[in-house]
C-alpha positions in Angstrom: 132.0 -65.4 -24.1 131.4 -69.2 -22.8 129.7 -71.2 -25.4 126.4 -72.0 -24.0 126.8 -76.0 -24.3 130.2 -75.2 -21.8 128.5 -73.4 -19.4 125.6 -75.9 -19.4 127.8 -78.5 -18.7 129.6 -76.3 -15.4 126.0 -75.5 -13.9 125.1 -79.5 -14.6 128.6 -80.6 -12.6 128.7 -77.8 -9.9 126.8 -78.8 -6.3 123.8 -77.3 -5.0 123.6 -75.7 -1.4 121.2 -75.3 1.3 118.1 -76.7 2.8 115.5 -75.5 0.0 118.0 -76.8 -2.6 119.4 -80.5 -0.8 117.5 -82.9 -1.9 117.6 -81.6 -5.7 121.3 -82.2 -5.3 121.0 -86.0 -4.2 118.2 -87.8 -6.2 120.4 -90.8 -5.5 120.4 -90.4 -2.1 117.1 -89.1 -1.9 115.9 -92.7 -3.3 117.8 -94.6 -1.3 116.6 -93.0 2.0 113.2 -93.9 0.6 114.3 -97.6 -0.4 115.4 -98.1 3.1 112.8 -96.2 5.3 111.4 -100.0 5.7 114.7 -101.5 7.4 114.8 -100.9 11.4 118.9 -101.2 11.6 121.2 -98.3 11.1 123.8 -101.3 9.7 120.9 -102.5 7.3 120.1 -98.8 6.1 124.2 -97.8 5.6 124.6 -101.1 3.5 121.7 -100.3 0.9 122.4 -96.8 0.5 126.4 -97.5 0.1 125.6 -100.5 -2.3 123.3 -97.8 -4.1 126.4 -95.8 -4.9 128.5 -98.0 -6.1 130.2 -96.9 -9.0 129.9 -93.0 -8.5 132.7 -91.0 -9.5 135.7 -90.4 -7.6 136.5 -86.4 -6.8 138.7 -85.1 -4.4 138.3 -82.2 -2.9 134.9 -81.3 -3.4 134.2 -79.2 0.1 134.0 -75.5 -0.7 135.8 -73.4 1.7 139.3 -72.3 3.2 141.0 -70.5 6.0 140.5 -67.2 3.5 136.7 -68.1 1.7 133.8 -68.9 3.7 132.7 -72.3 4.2 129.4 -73.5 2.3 127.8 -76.4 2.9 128.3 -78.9 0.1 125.6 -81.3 -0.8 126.0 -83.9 -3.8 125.9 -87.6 -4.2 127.3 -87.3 -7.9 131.1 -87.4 -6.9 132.6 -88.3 -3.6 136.1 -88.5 -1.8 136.6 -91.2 0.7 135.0 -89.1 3.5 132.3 -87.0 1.8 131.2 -90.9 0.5 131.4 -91.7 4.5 129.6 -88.5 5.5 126.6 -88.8 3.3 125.7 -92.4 3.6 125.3 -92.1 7.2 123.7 -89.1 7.7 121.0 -90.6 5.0 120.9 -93.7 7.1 120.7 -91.6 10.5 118.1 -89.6 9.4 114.6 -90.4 10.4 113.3 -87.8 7.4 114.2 -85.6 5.3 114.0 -82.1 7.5 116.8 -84.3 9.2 119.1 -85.2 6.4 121.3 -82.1 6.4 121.4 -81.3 10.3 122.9 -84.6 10.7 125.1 -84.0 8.2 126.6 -81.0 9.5 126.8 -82.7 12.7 129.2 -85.6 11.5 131.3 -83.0 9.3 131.5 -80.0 11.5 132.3 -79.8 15.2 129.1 -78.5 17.2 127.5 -78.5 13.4 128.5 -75.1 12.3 129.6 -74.6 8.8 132.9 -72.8 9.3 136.2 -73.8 8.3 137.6 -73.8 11.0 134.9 -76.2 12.5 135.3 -78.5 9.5 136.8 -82.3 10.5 140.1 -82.0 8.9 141.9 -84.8 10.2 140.4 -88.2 10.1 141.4 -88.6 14.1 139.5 -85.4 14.9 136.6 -86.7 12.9 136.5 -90.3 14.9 136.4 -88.6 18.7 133.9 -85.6 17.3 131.5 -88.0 16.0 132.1 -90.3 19.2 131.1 -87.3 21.6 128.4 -86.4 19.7 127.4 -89.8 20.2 126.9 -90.7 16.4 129.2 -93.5 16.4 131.4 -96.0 19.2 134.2 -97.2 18.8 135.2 -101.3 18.1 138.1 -102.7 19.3 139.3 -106.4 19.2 141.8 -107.1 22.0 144.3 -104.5 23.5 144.8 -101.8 21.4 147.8 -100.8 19.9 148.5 -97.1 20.4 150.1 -94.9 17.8 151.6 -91.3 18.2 150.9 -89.1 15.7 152.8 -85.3 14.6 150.1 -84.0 12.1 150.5 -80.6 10.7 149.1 -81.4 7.1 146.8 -78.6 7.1 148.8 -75.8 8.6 146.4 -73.2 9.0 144.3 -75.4 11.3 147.7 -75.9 13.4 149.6 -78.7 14.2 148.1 -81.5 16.5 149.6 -84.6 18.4 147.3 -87.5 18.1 147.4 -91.1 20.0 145.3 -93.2 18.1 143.8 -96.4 20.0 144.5 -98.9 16.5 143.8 -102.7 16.1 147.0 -104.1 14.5 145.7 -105.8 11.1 146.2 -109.0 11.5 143.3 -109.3 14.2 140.9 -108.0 11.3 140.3 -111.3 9.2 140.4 -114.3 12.4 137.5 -111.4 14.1 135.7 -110.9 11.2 132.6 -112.1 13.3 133.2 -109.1 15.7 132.5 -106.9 12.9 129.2 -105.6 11.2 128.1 -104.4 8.0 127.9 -100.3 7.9 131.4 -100.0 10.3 133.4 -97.5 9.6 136.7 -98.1 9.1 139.8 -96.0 9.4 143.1 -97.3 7.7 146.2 -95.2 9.8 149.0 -93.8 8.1 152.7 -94.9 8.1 153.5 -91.5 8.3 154.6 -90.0 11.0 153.0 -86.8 9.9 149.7 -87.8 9.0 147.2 -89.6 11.1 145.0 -91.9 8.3 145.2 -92.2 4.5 142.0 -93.4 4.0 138.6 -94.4 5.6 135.7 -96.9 4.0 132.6 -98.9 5.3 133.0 -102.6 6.2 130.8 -105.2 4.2 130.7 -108.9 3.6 131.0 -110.3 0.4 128.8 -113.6 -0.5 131.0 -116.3 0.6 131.4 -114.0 4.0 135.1 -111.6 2.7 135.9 -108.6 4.5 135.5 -105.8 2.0 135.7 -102.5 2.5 133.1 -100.5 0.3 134.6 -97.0 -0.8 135.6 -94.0 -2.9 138.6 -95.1 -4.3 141.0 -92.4 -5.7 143.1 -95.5 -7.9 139.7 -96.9 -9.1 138.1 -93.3 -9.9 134.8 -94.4 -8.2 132.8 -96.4 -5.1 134.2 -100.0 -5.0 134.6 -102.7 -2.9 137.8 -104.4 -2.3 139.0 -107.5 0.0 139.7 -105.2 3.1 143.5 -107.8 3.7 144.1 -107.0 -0.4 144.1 -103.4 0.1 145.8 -103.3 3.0 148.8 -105.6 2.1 149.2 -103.3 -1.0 149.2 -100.4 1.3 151.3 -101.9 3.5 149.0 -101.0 6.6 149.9 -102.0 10.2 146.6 -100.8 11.8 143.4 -100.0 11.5 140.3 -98.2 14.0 136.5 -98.8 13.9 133.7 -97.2 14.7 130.2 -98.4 14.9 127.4 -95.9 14.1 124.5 -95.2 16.7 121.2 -96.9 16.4 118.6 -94.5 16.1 114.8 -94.3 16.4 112.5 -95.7 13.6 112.4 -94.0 10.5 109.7 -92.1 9.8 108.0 -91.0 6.5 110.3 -89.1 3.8 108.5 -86.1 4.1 
């Protein structure tokens, strides 16, 4: 039999799903939509909410669903991976209420917003051109882009895929800083041949103007920011892509 303190604790860690139950799972988030309702930007509304989760804990894998168990919509702001961080903050930014929070974010994680597996953005690349149809985002580029071909077949059920990623080489990042706003998303591309990116963030400024790139950090174990040419010299990254999210219409009341 579980001891009741143990199976306290598993009901007080596991996510909460669907409409009635979404904003019981994000008090966080729900806040934070609230705190930024005021600010007319998309860029201004991503960079409170993100700031507001800094610190949360780092968890991989926290979607719920495979090419054998049904997909379920997952809801939480108490543990994020680098996407599902990504994901949440801008559909809270997007949002213009509430009743909209969790139809955009099916429409940034899932093609044509179904919850299905198969529908889910598995590869980063995928994710970038879905959300760019869909109009959610644009992409940024500085200068000529530098393409890269890409073999993928890291998810083998889903199949494998042949990408060519329209990249800006690194070093353009920090001399075009200017170019760049608070709330882009950026996409740091493999050196693998075999996978597309390794890793994905929001761009912010730090006080005496830094790149940073605010994230869910699998070495740190939680939402930080780092110096976005620190992370990627350790990382030895050649290129990056970014993507600007949509402004949308005034935010209305919470409700």
């Amino acid at each position: 039999m579980i001891a009741r303190r143990h199976l306290l604790k598993l009901l007080a860690a596991a996510p909460l799903f669907g409409v009635g139950d979404a904003f019981a799972a994000i008090p966080r988030v729900t806040q934070l939509m609230e705190d930024a309702k005021p600010l007319p930007k998309i860029a201004e509304r991503i960079e409170l909410i993100g700031r507001g989760l800094m610190g949360v804990r780092y968890q991989g894998y926290t979607l719920i669903g495979s090419a054998t168990r049904p997909e379920q919509m997952v809801v939480r702001d108490d543990a994020f991976d680098c996407v599902t961080f990504c994901e949440v903050v801008l559909a809270a930014a997007a949002a213009r209420n509430r009743a909209e929070f969790e139809p955009e974010l099916k429409k940034i994680r899932y093609l044509d917003g179904k919850v299905d597996w198969r529908a889910r953005n598995h590869y980063w690349a995928d994710w970038c051109q879905r959300n760019i149809d869909n109009k959610v985002c644009r992409p940024v580029m500085i200068g000529e882009p530098f393409k890269v071909t890409k073999d993928v077949n890291s998810e083998p059920a889903v199949g494998r895929r042949k990408f060519v990623l329209e990249t800006i080489p690194g070093e353009r990042l920090v001399p075009n800083a200017r170019l760049l706003s608070p709330g882009d998303i950026i996409g740091f591309v493999s050196r693998r041949p075999d996978l597309d990116y390794f890793h994905t963030g929001f761009v912010t400024f730090g006080k005496r103007g830094e790149l940073l790139a605010r994230h869910a950090s699998r070495s740190h174990r939680r939402v930080v920011e780092e110096r976005i040419e620190d992370f990627m010299a350790v990382n030895r990254t050649r290129s990056v892509t970014i993507l600007r999210p949509a402004e949308t219409t005034a935010v209305a009341g919470l409700r």
